[in-house]
C-alpha positions, 0 to 999 in steps of 0.5 A, a space after each residue: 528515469 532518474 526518480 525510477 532508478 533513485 526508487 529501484 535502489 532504495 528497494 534494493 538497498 531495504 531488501 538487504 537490511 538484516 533488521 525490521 524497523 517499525 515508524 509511526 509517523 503523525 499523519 496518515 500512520 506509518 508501519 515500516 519494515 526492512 523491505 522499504 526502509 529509508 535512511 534518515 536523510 531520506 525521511 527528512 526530504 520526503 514530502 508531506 503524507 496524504 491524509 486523504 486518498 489523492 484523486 490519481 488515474 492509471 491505465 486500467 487492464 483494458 488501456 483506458 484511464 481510470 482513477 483510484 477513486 472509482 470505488 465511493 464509498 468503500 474502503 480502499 486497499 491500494 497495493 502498490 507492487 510489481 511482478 520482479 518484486 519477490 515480497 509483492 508476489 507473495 501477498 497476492 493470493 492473501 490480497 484476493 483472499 480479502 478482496 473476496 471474502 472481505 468485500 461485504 464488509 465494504 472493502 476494495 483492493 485495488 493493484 497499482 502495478 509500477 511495472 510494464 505494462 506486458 508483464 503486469 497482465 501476463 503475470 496477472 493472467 497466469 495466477 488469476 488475479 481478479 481484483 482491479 490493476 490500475 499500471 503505470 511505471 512513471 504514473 505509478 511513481 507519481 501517484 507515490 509521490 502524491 501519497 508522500 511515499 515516493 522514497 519507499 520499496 515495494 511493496 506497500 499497502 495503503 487502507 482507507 475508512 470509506 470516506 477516504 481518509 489514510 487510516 495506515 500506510 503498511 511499508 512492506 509485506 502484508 501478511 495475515 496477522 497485520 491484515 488482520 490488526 489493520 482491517 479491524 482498526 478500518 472497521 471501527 473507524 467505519 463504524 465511527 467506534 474510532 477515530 482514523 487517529 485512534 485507529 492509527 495509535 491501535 495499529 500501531 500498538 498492535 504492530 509493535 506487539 507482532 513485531 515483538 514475537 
């Protein structure tokens, strides 16, 4: 109950930041904006990024466990939100524009919903959401822990190559332009032009480039 409120407040805290703040940390790659932004303090007690996707299982929509690893071989974006999270709501239909349209190029969206569990599918019901939710509040904080993440607001977005090494951790809202700029860096790791390092520095620049229009 303690880590859900600690979590809640740091949310709320970003939520009120007059400012965007862009990190890049060595590894996996970290974007991070004013809705999750952390205080110095903070980022020196969080523990260590996952370079790899952890081996985590949650609740699917029909109550059964299933790991985050169900998908081999094809490159996650694992959203992390939850139906009171006004920024969360509003990503969504560009998340199911890529789990459609994006698909073919071996990409998989996947929701981690920190939330309970009657909201989660009443909300996703009501706007058709049709890419796989996996739900959990305390699970959910743990799998955020696991990722060395777990001092950060909702929402946040986590991008695989399809070996399942983090290419980028996106802190806060996805919108198209940073989709656009992280899921070209994925592709070219997948098609080993870059490597997730190279990638991450790309984005990154890329990033700093957005941020500064």
């Amino acid at each position: 109950m303690k880590s859900a409120l600690s979590f809640f407040a740091v949310a709320l805290l970003a939520a009120t930041a007059g400012f965007f703040l862009y990190r890049y940390t060595n590894s996996p790659g970290l974007i991070a904006s004013a809705e999750a932004a952390t205080t110095p303090a903070a980022a020196s007690k969080a523990p260590p990024m996952a370079t790899t996707l952890p081996e985590f299982s949650l609740e699917n929509r029909d109550g059964k466990k299933q790991s985050v690893r169900s998908w081999p071989g094809k490159a996650m974006i694992v959203n992390f939100w939850a139906t009171w999270c006004a920024p969360c709501r509003k990503e969504i239909p560009l998340l199911k524009e890529i789990s459609k349209n994006d698909a073919k190029d071996g990409f998989q969206v996947v929701g981690i919903a920190i939330d309970s569990r009657d909201e989660v599918l009443k909300y996703a019901d009501s706007i058709k959401m049709d890419y796989p939710i996996l739900i959990g509040e305390q699970d959910g904080l743990a799998f955020a822990e696991a990722l060395g993440v777990s001092s950060a607001g909702l929402p946040f977005t986590v991008f695989t190559d399809t070996k399942g090494r983090i290419v980028t951790i996106l802190m806060g809202e996805l919108t198209r332009a940073k989709a656009d700029a992280i899921l070209d860096g994925v592709k070219q790791v997948n098609g080993g032009q870059l490597t997730p390092t190279a990638a991450r520095t790309a984005i990154a620049n890329k990033m700093a480039g957005l941020a500064a229009k």
